[in-house]
Structure formats: C-alpha cells, structure tokens
CHARMM-style PDB file with segment names, atoms N, HN, CA, C and O in Angstrom:
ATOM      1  N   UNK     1     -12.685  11.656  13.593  1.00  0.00      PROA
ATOM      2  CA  UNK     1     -13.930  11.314  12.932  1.00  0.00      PROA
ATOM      3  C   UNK     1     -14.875  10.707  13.962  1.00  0.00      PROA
ATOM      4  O   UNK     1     -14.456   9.805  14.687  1.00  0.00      PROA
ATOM      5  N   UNK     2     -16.139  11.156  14.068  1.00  0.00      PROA
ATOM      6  HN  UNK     2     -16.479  11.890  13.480  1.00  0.00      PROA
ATOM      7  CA  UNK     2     -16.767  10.341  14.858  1.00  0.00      PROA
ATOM      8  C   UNK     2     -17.900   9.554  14.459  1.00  0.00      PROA
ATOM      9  O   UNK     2     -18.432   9.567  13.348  1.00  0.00      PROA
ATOM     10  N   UNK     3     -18.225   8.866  15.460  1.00  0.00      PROA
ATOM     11  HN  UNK     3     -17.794   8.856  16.362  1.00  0.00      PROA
ATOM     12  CA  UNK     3     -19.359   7.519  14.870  1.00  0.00      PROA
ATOM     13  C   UNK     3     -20.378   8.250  14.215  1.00  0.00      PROA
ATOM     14  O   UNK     3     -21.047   7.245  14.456  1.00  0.00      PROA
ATOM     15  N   UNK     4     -21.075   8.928  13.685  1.00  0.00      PROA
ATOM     16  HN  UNK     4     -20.532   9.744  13.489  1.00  0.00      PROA
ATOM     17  CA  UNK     4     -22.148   9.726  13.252  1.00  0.00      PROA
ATOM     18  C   UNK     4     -21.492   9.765  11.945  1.00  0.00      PROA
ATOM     19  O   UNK     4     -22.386   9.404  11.179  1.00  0.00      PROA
ATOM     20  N   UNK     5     -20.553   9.971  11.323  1.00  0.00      PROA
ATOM     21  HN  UNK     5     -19.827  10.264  11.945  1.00  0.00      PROA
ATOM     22  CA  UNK     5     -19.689   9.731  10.410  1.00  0.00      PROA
ATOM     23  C   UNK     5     -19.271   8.701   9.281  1.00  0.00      PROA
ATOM     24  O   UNK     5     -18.954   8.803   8.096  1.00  0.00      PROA
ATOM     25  N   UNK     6     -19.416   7.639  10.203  1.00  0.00      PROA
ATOM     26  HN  UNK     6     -19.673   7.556  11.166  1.00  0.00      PROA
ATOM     27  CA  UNK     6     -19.378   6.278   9.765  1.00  0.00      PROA
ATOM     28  C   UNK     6     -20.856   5.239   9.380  1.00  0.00      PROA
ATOM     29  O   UNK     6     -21.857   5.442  10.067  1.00  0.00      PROA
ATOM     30  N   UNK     7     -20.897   4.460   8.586  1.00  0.00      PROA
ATOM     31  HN  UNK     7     -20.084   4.294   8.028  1.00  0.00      PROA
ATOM     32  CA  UNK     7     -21.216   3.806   8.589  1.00  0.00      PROA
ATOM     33  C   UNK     7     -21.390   1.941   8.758  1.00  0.00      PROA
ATOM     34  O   UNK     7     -20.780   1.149   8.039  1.00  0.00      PROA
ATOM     35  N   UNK     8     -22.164   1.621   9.649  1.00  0.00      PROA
ATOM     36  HN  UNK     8     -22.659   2.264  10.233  1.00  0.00      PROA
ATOM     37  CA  UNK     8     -21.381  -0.259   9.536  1.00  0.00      PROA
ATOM     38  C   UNK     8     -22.178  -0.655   8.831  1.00  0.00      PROA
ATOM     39  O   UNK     8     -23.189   0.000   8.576  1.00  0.00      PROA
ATOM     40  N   UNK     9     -21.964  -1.709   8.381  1.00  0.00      PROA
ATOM     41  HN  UNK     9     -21.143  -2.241   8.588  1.00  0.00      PROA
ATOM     42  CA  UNK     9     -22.679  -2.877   6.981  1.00  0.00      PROA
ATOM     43  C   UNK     9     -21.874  -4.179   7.379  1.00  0.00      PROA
ATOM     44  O   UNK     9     -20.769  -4.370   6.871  1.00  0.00      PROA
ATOM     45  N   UNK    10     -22.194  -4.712   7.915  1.00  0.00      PROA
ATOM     46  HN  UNK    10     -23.092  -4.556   8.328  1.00  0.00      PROA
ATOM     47  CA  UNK    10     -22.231  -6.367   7.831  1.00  0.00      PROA
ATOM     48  C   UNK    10     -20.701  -6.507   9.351  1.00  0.00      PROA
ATOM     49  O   UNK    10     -19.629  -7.111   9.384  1.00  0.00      PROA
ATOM     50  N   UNK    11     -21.324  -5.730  10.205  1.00  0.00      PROA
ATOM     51  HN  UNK    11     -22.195  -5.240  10.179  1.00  0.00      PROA
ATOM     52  CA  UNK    11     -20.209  -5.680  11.373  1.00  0.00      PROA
ATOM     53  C   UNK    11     -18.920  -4.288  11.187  1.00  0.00      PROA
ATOM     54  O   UNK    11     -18.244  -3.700  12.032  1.00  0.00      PROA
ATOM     55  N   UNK    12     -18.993  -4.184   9.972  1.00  0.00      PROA
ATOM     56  HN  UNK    12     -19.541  -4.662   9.286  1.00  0.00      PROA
ATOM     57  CA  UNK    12     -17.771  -3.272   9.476  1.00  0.00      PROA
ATOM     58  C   UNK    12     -17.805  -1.763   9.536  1.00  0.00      PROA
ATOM     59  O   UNK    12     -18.184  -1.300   8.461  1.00  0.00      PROA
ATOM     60  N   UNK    13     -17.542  -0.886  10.407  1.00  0.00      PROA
ATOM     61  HN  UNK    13     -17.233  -1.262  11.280  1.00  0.00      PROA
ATOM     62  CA  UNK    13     -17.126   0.490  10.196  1.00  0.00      PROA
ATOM     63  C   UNK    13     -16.681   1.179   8.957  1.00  0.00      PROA
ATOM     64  O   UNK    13     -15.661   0.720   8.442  1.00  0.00      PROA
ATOM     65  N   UNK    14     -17.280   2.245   8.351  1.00  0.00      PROA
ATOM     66  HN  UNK    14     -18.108   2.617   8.768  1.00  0.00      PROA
ATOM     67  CA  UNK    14     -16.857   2.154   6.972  1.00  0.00      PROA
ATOM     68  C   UNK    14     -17.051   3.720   6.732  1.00  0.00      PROA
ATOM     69  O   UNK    14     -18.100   4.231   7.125  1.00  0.00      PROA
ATOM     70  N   UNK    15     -16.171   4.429   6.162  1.00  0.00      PROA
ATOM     71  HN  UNK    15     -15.318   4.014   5.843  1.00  0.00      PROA
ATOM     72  CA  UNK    15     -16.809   6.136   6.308  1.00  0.00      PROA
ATOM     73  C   UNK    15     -17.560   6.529   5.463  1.00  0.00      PROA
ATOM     74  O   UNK    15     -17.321   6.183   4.307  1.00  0.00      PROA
ATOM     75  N   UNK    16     -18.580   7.277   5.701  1.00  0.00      PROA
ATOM     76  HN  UNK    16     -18.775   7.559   6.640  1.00  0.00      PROA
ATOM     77  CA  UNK    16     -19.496   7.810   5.480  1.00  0.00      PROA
ATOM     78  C   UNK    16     -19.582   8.205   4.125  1.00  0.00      PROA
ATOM     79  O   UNK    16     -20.457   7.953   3.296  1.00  0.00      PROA
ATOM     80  N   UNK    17     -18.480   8.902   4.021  1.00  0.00      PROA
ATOM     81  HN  UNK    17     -17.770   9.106   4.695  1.00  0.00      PROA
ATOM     82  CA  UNK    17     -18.213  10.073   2.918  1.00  0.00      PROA
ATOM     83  C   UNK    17     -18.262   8.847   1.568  1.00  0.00      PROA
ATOM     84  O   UNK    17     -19.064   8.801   0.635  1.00  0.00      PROA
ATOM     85  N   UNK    18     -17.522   8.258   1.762  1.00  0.00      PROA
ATOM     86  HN  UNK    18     -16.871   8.295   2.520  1.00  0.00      PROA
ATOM     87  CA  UNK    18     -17.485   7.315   0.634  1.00  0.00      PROA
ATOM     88  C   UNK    18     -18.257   6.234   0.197  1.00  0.00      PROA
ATOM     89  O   UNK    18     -18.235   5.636  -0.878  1.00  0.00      PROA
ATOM     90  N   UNK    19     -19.215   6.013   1.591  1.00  0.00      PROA
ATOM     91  HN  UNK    19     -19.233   6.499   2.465  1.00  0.00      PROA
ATOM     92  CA  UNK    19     -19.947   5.245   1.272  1.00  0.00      PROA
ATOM     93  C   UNK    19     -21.284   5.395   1.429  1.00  0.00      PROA
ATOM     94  O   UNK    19     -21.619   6.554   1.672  1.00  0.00      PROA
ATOM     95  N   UNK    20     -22.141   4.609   1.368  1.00  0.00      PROA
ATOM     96  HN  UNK    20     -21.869   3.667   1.170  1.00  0.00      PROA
ATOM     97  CA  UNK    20     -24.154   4.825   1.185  1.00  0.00      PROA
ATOM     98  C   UNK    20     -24.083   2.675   1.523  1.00  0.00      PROA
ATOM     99  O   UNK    20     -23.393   1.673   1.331  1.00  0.00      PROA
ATOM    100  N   UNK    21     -24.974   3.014   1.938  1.00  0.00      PROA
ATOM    101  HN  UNK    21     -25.534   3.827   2.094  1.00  0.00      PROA
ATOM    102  CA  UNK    21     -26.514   1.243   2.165  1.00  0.00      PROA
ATOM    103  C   UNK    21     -26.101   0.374   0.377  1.00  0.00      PROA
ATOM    104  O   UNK    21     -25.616  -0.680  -0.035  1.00  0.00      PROA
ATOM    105  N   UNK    22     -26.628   1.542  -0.126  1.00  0.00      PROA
ATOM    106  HN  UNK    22     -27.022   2.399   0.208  1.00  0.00      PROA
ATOM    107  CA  UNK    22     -26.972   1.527  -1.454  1.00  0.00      PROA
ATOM    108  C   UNK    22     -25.506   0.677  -2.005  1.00  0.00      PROA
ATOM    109  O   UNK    22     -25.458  -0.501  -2.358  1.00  0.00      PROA
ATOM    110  N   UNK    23     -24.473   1.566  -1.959  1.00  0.00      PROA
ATOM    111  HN  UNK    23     -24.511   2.523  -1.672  1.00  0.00      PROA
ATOM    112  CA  UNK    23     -23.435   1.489  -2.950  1.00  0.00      PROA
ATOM    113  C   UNK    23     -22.851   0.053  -2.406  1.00  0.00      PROA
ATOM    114  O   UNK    23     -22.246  -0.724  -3.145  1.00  0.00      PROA
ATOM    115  N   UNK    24     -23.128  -0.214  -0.929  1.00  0.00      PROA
ATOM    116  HN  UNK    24     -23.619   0.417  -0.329  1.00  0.00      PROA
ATOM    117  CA  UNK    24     -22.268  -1.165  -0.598  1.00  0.00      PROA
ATOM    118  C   UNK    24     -23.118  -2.254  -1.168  1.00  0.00      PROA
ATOM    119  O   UNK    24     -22.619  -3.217  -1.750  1.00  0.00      PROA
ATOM    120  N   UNK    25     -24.675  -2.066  -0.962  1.00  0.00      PROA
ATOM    121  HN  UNK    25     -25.080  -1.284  -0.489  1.00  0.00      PROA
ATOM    122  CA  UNK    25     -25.530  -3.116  -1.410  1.00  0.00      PROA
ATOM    123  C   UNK    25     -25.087  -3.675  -2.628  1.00  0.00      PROA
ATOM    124  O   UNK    25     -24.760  -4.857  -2.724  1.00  0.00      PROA
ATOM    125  N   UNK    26     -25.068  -2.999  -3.411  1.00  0.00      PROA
ATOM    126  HN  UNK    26     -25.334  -2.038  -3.332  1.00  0.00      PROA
ATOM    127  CA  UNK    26     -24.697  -3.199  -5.010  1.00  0.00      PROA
ATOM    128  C   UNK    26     -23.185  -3.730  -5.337  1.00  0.00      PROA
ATOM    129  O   UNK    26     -23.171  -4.546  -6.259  1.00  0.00      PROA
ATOM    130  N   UNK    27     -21.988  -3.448  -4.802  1.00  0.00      PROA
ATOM    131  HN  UNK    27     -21.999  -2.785  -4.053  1.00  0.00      PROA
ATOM    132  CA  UNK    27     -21.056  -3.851  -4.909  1.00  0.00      PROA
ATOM    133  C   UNK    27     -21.042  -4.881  -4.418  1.00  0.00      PROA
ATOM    134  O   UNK    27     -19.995  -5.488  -4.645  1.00  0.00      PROA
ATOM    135  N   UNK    28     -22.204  -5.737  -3.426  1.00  0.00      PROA
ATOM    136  HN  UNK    28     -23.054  -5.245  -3.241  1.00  0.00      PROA
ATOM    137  CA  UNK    28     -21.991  -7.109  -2.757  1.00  0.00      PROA
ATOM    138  C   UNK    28     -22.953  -7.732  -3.875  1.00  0.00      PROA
ATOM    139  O   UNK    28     -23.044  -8.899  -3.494  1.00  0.00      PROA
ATOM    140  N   UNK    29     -23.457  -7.658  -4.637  1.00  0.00      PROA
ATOM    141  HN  UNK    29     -23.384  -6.710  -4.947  1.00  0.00      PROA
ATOM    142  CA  UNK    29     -24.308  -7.669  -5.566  1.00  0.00      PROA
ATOM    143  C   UNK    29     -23.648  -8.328  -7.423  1.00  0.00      PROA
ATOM    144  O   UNK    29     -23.925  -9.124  -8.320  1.00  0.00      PROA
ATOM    145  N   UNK    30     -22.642  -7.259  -7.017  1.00  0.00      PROA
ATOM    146  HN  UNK    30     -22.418  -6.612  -6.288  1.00  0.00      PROA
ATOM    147  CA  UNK    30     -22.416  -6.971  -8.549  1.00  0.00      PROA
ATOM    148  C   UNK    30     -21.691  -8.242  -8.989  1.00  0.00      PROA
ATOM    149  O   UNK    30     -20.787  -8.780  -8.350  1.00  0.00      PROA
ATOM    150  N   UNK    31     -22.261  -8.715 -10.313  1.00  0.00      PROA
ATOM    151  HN  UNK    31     -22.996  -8.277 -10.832  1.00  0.00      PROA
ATOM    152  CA  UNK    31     -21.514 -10.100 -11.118  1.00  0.00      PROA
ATOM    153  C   UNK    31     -20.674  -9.528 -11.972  1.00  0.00      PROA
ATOM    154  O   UNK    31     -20.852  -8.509 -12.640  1.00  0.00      PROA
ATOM    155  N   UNK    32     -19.515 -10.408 -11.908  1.00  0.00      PROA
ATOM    156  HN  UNK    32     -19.370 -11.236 -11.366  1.00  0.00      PROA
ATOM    157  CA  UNK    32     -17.930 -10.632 -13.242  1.00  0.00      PROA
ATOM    158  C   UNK    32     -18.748 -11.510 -14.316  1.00  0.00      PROA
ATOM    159  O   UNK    32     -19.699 -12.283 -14.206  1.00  0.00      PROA
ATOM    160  N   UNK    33     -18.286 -11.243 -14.963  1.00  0.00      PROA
ATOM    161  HN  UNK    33     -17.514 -10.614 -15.052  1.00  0.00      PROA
ATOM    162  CA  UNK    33     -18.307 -11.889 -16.385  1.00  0.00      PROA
ATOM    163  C   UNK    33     -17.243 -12.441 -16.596  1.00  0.00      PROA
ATOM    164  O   UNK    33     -16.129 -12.105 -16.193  1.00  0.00      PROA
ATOM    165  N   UNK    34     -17.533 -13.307 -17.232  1.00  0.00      PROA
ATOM    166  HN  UNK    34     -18.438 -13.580 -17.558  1.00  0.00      PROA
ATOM    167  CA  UNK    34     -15.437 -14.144 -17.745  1.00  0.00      PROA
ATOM    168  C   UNK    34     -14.973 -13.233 -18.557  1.00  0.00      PROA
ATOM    169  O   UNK    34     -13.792 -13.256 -18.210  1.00  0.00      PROA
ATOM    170  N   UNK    35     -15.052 -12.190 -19.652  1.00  0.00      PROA
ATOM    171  HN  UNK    35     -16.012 -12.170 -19.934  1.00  0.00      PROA
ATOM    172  CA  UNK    35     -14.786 -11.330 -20.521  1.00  0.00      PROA
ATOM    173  C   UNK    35     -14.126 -10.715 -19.473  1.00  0.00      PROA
ATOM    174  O   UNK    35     -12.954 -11.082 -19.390  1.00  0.00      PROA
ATOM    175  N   UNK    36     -14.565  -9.683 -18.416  1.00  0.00      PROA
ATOM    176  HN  UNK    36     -15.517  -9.384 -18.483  1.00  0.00      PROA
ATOM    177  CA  UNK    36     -14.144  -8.211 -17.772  1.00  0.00      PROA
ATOM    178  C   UNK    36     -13.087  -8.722 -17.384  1.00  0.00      PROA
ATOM    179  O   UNK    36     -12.702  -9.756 -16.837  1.00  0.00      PROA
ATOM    180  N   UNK    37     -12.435  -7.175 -18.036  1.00  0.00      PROA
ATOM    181  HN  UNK    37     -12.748  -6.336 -18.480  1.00  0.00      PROA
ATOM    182  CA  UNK    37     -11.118  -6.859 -17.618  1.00  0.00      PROA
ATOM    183  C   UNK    37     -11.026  -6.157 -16.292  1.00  0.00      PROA
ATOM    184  O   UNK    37     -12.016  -5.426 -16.274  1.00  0.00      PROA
ATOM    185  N   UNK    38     -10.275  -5.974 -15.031  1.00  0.00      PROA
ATOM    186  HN  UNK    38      -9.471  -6.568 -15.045  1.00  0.00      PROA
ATOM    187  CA  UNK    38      -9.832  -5.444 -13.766  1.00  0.00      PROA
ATOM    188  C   UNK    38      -8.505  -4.632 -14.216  1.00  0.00      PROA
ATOM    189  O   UNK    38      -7.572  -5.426 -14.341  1.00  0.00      PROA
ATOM    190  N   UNK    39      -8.075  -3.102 -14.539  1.00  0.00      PROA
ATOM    191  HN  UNK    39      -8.832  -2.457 -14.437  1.00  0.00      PROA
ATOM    192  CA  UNK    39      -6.877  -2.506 -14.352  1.00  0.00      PROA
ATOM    193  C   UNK    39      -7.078  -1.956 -13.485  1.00  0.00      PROA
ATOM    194  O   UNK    39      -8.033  -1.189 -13.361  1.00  0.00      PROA
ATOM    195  N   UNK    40      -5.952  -2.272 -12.360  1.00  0.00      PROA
ATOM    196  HN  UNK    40      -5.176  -2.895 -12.461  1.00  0.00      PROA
ATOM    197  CA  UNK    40      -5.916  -1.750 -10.946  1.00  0.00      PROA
ATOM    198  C   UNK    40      -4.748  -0.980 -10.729  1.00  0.00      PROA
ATOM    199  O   UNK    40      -3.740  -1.603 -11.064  1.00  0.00      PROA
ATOM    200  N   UNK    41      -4.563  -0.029 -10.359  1.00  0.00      PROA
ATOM    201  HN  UNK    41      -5.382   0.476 -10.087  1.00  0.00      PROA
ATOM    202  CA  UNK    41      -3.546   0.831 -10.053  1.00  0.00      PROA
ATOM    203  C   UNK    41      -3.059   1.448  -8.836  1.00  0.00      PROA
ATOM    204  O   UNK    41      -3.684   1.178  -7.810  1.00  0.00      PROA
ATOM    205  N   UNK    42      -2.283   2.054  -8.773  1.00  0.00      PROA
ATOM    206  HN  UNK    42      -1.776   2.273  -9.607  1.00  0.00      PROA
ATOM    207  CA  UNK    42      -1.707   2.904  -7.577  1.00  0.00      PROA
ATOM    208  C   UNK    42      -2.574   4.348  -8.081  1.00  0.00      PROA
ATOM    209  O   UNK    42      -2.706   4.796  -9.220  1.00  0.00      PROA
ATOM    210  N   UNK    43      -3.184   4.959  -6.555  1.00  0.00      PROA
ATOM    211  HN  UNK    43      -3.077   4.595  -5.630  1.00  0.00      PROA
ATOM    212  CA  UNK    43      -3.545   6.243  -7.052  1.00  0.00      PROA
ATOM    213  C   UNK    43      -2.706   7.387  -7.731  1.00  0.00      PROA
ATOM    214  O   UNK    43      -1.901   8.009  -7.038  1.00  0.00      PROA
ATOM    215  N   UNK    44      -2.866   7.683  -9.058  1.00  0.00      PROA
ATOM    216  HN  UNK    44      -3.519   7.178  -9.621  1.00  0.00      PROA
ATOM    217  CA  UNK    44      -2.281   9.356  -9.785  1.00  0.00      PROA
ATOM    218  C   UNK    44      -0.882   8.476 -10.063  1.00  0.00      PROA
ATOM    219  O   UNK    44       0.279   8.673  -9.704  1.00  0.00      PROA
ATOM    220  N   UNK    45      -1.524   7.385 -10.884  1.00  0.00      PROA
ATOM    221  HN  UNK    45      -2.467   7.225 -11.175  1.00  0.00      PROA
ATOM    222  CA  UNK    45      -0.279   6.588 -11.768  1.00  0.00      PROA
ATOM    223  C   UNK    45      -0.476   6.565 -13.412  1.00  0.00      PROA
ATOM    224  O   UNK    45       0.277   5.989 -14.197  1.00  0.00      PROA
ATOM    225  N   UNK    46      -1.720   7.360 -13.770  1.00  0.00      PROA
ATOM    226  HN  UNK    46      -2.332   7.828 -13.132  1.00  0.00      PROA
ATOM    227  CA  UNK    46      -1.439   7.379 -14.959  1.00  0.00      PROA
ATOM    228  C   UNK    46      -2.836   6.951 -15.655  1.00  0.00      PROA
ATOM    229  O   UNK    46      -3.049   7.137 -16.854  1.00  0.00      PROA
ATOM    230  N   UNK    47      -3.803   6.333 -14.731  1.00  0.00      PROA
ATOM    231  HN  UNK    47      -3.630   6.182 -13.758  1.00  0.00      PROA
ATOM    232  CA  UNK    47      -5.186   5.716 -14.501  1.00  0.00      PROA
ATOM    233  C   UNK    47      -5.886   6.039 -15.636  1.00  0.00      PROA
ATOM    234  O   UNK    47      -6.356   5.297 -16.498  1.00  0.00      PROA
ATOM    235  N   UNK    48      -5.905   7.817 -15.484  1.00  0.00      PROA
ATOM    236  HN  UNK    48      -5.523   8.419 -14.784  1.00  0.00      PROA
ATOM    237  CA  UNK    48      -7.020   8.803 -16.266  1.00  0.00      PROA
ATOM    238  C   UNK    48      -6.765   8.277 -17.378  1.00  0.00      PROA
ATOM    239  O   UNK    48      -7.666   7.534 -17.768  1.00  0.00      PROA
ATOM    240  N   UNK    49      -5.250   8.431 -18.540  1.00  0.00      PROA
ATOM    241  HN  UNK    49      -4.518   9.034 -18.224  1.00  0.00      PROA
ATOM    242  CA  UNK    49      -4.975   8.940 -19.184  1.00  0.00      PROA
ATOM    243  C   UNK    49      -5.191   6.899 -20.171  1.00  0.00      PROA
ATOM    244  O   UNK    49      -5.360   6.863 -21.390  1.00  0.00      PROA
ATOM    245  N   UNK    50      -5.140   5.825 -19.497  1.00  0.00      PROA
ATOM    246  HN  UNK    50      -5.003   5.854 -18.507  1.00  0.00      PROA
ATOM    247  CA  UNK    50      -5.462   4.651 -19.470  1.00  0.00      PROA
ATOM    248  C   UNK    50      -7.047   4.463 -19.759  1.00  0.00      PROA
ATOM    249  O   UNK    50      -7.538   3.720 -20.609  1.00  0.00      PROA
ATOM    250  N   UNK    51      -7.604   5.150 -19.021  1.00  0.00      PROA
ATOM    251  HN  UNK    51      -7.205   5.753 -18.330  1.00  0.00      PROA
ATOM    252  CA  UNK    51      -9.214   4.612 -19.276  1.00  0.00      PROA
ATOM    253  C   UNK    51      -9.800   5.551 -20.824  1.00  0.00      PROA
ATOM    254  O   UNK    51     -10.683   5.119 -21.565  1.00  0.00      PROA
ATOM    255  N   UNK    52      -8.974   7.026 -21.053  1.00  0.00      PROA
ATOM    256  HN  UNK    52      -8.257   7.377 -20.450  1.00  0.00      PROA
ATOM    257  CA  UNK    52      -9.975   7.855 -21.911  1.00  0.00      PROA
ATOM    258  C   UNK    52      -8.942   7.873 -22.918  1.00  0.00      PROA
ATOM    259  O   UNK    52      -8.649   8.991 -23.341  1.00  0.00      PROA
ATOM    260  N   UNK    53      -7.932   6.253 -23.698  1.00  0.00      PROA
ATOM    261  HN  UNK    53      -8.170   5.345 -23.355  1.00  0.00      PROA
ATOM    262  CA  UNK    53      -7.745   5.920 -24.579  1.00  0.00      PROA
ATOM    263  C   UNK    53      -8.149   4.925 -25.231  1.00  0.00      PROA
ATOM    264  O   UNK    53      -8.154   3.759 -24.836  1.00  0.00      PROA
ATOM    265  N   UNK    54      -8.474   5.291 -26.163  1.00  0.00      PROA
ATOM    266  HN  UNK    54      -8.471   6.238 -26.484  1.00  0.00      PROA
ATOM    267  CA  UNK    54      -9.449   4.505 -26.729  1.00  0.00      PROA
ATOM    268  C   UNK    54      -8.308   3.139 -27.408  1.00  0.00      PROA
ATOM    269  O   UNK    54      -7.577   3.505 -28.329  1.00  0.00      PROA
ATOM    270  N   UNK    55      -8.223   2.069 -27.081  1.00  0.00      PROA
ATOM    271  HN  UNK    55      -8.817   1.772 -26.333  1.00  0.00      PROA
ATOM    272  CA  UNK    55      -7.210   0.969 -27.513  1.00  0.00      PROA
ATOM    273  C   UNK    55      -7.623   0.736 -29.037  1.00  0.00      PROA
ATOM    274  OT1 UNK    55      -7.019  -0.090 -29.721  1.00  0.00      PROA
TER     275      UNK     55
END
C-alpha cells in the first residue's frame, strides 16, 4: 500500500479506503447518551442476524 493511499488525521496513518476527513471528523465528534446500547462483536459472528431482529 502506498502513502497516496493512506490517510493521517491527528499524527495517525489510517487507510484510505475506509476512511474520509469527514468520517473521522464526526466519529471524534459523536456524543453517547447514557441510554445507548454498544453490541460489539467478532466479524461474521452472527451480527446481521442480531441487528435486523426486531427484540
């Protein structure tokens, strides 16, 4: 991969593909609420089938 590829934000190397100015802006940005829930997983553990049931 080369540097043209990457992006840095705040000293940090970060790839391209996944990231934008924008997205990182906003995720340094973004407020929790005491309510929100965090389910965190291992990738292709079952995630999908977790979020598009309706509890």
């Amino acid at each position: 991969m080369s540097i043209s590829e990457n992006i840095q934000y705040h000293g940090i190397l970060l790839p391209a593909v996944a990231h934008t100015k924008e997205s990182l802006e906003y995720a340094e940005n973004f407020s929790v609420k005491d309510s929100d829930v965090f389910v965190v997983t291992y990738p292709k553990s079952g995630e999908f089938v977790l979020k598009n049931n309706e509890v």
